[in-house]
MDAnalysis code that builds the backbone (N, CA, C; Angstrom):
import MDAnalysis as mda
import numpy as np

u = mda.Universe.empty(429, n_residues=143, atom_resindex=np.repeat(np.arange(143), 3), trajectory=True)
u.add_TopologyAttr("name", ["N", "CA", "C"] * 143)
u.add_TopologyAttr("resid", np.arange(1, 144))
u.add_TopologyAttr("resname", ["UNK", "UNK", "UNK", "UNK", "UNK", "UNK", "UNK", "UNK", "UNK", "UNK", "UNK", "UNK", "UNK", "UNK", "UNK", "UNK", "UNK", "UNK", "UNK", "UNK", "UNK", "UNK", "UNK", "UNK", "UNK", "UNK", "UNK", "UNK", "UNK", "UNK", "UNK", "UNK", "UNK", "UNK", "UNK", "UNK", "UNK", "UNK", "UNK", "UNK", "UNK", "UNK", "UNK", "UNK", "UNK", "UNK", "UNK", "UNK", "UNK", "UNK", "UNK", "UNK", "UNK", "UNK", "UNK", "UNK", "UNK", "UNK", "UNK", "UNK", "UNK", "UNK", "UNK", "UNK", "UNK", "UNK", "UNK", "UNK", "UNK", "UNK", "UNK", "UNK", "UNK", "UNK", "UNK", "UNK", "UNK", "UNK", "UNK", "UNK", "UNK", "UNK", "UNK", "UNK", "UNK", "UNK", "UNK", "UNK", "UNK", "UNK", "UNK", "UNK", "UNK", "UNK", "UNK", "UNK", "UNK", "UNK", "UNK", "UNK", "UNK", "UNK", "UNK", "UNK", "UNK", "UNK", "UNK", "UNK", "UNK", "UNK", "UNK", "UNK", "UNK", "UNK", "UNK", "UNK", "UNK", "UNK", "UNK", "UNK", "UNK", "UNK", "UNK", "UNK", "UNK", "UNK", "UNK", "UNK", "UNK", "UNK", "UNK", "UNK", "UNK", "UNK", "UNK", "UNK", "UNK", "UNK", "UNK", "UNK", "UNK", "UNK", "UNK"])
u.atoms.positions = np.array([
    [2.286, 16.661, -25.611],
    [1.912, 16.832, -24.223],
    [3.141, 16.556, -23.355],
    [3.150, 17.401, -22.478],
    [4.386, 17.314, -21.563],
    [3.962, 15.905, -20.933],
    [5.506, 16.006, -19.967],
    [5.252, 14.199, -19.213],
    [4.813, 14.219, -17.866],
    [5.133, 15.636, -17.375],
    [4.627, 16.028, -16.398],
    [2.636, 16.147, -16.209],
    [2.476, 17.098, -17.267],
    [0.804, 16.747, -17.951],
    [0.188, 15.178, -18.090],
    [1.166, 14.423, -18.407],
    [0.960, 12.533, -18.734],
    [0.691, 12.057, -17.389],
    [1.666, 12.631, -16.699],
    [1.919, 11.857, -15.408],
    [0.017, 12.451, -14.446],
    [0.018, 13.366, -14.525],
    [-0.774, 14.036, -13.559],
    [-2.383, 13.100, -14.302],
    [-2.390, 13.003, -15.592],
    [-3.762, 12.394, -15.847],
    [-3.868, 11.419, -15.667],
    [-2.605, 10.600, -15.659],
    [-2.579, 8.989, -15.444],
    [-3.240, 9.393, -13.600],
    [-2.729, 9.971, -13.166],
    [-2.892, 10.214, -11.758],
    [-4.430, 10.050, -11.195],
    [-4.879, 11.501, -12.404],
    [-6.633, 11.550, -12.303],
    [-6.800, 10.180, -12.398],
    [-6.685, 9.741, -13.388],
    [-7.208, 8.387, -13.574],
    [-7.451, 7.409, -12.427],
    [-6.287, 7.387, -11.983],
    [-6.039, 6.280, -10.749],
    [-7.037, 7.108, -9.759],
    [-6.982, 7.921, -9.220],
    [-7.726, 8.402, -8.485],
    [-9.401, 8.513, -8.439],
    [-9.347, 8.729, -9.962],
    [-11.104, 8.512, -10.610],
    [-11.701, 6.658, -10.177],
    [-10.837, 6.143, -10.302],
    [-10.994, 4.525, -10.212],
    [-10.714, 4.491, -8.488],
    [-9.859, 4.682, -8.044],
    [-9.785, 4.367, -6.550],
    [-10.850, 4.744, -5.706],
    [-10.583, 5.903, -5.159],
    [-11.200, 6.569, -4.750],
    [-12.985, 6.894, -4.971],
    [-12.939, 6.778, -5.999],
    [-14.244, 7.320, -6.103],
    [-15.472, 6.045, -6.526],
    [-14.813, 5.276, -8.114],
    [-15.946, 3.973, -8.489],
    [-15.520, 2.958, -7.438],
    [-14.088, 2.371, -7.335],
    [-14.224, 1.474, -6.382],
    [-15.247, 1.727, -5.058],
    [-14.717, 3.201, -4.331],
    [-15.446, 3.530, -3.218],
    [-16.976, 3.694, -3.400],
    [-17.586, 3.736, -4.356],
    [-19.023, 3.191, -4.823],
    [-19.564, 1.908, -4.551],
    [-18.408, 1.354, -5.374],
    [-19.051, 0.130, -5.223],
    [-18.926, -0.859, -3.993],
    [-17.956, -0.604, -3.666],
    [-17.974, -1.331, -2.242],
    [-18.164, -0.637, -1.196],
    [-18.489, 0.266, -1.219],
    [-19.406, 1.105, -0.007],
    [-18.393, 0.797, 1.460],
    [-19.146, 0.497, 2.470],
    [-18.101, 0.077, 3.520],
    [-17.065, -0.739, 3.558],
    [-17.994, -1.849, 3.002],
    [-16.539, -2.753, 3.013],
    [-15.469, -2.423, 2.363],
    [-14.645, -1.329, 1.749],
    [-14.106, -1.284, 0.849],
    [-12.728, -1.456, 1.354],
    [-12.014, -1.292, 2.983],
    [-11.428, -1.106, 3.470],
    [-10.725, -2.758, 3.649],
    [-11.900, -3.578, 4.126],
    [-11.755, -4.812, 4.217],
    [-11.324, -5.755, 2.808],
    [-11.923, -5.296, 2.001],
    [-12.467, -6.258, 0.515],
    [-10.405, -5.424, -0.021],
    [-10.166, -4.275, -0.122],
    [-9.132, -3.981, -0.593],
    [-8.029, -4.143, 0.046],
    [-7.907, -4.719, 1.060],
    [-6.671, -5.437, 2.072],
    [-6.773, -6.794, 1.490],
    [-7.838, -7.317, 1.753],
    [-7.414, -8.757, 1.355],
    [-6.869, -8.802, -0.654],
    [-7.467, -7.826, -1.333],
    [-7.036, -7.700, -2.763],
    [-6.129, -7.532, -2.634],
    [-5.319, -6.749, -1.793],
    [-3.752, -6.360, -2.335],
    [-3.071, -7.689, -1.186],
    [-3.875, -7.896, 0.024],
    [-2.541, -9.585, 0.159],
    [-2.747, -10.517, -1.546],
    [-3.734, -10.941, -2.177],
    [-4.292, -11.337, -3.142],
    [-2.855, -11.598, -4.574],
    [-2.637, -9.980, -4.665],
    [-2.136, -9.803, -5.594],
    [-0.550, -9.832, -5.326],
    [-0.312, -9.859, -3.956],
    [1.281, -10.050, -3.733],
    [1.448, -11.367, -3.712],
    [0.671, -12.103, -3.531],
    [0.752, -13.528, -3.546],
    [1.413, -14.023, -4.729],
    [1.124, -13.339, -5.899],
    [1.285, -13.320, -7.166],
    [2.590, -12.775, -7.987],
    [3.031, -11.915, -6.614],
    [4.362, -11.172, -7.309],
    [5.619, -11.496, -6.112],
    [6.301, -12.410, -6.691],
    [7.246, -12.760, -5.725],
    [8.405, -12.052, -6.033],
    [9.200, -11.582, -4.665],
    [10.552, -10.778, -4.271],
    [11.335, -11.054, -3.785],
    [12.393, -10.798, -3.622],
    [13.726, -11.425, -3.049],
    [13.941, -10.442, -2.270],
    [13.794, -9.331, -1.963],
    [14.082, -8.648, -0.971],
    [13.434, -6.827, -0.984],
    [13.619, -6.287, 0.492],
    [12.333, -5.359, 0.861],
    [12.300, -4.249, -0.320],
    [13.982, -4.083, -0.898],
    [13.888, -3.235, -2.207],
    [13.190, -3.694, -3.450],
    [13.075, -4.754, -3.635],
    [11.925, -5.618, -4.430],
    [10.661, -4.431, -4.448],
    [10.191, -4.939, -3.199],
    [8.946, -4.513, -2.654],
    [8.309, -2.809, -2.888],
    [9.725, -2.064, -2.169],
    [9.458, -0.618, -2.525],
    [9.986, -0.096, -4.164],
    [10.897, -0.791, -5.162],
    [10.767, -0.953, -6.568],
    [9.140, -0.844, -6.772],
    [8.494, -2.172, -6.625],
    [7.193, -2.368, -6.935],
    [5.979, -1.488, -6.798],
    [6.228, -0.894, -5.518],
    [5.656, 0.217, -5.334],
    [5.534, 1.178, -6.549],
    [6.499, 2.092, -6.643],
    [6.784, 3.061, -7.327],
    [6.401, 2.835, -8.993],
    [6.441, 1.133, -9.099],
    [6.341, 0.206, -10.191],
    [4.165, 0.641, -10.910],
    [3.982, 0.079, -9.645],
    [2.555, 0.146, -9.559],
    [1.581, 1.141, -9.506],
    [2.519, 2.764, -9.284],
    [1.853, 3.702, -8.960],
    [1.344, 3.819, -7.354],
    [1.720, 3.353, -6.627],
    [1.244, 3.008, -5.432],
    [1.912, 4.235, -4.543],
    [3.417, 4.863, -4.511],
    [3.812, 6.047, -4.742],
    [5.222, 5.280, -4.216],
    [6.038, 6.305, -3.610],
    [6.974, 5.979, -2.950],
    [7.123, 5.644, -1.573],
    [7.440, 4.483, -1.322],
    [8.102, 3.906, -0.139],
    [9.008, 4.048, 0.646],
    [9.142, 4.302, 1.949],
    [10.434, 3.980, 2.362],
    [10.522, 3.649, 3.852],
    [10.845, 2.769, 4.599],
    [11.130, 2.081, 6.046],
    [11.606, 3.331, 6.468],
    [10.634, 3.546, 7.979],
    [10.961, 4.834, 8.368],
    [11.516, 4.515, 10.066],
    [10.364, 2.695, 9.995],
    [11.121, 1.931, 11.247],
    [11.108, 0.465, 11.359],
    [12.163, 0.178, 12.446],
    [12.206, -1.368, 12.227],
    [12.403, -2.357, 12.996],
    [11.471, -2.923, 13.465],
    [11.952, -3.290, 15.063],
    [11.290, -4.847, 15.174],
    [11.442, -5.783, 15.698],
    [11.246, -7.423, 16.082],
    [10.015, -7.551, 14.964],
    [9.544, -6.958, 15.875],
    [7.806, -7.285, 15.886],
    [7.017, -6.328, 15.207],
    [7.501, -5.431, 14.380],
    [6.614, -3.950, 13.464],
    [7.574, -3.247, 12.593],
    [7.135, -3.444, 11.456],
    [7.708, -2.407, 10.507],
    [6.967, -0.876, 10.312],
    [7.535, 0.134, 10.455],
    [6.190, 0.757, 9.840],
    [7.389, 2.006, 8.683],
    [6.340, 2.060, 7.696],
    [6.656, 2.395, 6.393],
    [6.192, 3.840, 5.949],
    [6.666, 4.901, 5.131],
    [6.003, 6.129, 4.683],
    [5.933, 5.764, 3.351],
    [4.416, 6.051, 2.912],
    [4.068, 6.530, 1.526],
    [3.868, 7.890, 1.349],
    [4.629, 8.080, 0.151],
    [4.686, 9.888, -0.184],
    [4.738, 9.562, -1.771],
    [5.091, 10.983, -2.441],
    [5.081, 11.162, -3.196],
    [3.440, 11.556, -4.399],
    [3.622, 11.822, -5.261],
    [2.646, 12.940, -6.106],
    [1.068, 12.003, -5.968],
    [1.232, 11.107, -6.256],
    [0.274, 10.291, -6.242],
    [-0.639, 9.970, -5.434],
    [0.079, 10.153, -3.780],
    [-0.206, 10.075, -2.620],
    [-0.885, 11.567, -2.133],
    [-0.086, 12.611, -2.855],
    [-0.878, 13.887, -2.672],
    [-1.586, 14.088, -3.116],
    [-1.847, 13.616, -4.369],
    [-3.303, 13.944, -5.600],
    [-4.260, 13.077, -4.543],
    [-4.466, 11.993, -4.090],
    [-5.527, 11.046, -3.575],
    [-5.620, 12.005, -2.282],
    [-4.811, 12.490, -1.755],
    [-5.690, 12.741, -0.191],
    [-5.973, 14.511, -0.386],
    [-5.405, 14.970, -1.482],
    [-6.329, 16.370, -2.361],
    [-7.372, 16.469, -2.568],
    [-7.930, 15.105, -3.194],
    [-8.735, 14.984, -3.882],
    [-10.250, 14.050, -3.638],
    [-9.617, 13.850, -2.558],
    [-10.521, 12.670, -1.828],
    [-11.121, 12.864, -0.731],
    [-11.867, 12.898, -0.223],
    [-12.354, 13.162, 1.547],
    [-11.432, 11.968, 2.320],
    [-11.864, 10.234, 1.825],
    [-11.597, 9.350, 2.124],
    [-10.702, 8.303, 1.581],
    [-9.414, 8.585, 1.020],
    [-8.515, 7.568, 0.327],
    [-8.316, 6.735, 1.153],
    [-8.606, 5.203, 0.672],
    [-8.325, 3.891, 1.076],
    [-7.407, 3.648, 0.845],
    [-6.038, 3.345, 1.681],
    [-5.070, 2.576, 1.404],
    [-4.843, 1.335, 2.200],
    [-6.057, 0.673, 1.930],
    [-5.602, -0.589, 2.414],
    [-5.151, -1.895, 1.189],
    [-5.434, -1.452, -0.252],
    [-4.505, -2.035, -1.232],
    [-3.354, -2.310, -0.654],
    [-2.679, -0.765, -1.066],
    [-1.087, -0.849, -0.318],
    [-1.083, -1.461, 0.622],
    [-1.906, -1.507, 2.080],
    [-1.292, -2.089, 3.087],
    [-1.744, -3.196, 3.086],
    [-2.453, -4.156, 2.453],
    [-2.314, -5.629, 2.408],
    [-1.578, -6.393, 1.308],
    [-1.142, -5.600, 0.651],
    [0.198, -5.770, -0.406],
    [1.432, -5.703, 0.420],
    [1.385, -4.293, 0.738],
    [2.988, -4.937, 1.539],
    [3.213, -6.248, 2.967],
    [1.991, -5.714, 3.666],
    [1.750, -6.945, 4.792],
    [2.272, -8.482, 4.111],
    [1.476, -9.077, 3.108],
    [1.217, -10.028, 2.102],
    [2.798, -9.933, 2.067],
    [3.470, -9.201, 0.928],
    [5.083, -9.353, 0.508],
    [6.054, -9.445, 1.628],
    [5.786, -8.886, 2.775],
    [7.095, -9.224, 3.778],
    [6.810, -10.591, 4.508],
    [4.854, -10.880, 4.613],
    [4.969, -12.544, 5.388],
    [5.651, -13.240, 4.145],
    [5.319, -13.163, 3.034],
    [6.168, -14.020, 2.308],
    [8.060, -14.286, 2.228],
    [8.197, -12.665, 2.496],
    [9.701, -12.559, 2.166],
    [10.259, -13.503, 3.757],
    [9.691, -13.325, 4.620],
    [10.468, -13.475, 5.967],
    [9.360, -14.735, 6.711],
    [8.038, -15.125, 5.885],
    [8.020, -16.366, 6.502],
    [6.771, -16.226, 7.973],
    [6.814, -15.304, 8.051],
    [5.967, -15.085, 9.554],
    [4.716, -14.270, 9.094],
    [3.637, -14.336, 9.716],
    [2.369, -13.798, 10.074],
    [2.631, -12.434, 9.964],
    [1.929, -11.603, 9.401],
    [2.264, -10.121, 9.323],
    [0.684, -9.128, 8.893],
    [0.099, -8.543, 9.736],
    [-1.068, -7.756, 9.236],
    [-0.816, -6.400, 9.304],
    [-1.321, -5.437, 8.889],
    [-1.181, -3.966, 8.502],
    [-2.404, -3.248, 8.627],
    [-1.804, -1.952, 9.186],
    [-2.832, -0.501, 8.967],
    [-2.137, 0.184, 8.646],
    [-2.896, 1.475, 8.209],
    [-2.625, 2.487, 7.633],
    [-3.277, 3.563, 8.579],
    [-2.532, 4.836, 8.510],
    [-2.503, 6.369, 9.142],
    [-2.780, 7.232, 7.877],
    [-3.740, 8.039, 7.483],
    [-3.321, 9.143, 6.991],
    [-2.497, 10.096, 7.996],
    [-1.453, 10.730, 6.827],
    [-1.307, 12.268, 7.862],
    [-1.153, 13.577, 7.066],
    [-2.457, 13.730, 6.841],
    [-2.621, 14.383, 5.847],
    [-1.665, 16.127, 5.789],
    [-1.777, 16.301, 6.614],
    [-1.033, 17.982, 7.117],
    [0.397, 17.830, 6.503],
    [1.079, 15.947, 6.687],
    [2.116, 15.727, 5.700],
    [2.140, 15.206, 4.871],
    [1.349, 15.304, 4.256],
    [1.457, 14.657, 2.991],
    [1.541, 13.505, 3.005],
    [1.556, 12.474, 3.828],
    [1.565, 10.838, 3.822],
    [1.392, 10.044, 4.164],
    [1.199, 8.996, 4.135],
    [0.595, 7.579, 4.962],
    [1.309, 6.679, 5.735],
    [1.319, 6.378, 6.598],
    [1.828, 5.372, 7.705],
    [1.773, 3.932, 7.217],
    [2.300, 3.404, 6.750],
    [1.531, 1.845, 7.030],
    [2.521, 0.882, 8.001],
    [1.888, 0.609, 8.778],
    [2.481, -0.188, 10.004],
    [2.358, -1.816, 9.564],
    [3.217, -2.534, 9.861],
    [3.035, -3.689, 9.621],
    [3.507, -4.481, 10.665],
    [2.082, -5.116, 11.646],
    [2.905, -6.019, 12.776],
    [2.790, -7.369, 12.323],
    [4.078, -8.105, 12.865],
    [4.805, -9.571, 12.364],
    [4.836, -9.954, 13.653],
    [5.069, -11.430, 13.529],
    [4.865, -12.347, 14.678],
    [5.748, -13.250, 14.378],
    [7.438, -13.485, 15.341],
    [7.925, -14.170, 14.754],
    [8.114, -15.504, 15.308],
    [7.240, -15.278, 16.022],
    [6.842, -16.723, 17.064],
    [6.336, -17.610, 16.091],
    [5.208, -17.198, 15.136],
    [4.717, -17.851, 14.323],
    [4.620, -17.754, 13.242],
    [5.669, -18.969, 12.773],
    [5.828, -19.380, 11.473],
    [4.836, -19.595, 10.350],
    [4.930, -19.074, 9.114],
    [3.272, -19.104, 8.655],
    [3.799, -21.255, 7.560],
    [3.092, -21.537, 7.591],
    [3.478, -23.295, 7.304],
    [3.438, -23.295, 6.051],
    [4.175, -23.913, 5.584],
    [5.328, -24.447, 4.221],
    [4.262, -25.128, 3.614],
    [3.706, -24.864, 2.063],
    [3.132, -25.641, 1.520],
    [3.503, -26.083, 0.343],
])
């Protein structure tokens, strides 16, 4: 089997599980319950820096990353790539609030400050927004 063929079923896969049983089972909340899972799981994966972060991405299947802006108080980020197109192909409603409480989660850690996230589809381009506003007034406290 080609790797291209590998790649695309691993894809179904993820997509069969995201999108569709998760979005079963958590019905509405799924938006809420999968932000706080992915701050959850960054908690868990510590980085030294934002290339860490978009590595991990690409690591996780999550797709490709990349800082599109960057300013005091808001990062905001593009997800692209195949993975990102199969889910919003294939989906009426892809949740990416995994991703965006994963990365939210990894930069309060990397930099120390309060940081929450949304997400944009844009579907006509192929990709997702995730905005991440930080607060650097407030320090998140040393434990």
């Amino acid at each position: 089997m080609s790797e291209q063929k590998m790649e695309i079923q691993q894809f179904e896969s993820l997509i069969l599980l995201r999108d569709r049983l998760i979005s079963n089972l958590l019905g509405e909340d799924i938006d809420a319950i999968l932000y706080w899972a992915g701050k959850d799981l960054a908690r868990n994966q510590p980085v030294e820096t934002e290339i860490d972060i978009i590595k991990l991405f690409g690591h996780y299947s999550f797709g490709s990353l990349s800082l599109i802006e960057d300013k005091k108080n808001r990062k905001v980020y593009k997800l692209t790539g195949e993975i990102v197109e199969q889910r919003l192909e294939n989906s009426q409603n892809p949740s990416f609030s995994l991703e965006t409480g994963y990365l939210s989660q990894q930069l309060q850690k990397l930099y120390n400050i309060y940081s929450e996230g949304i997400y944009e589809i844009k579907r006509k381009k192929k990709e997702v927004l995730l905005t991440i506003q930080m607060d650097p007034k407030e320090p998140v406290p040393s434990v």
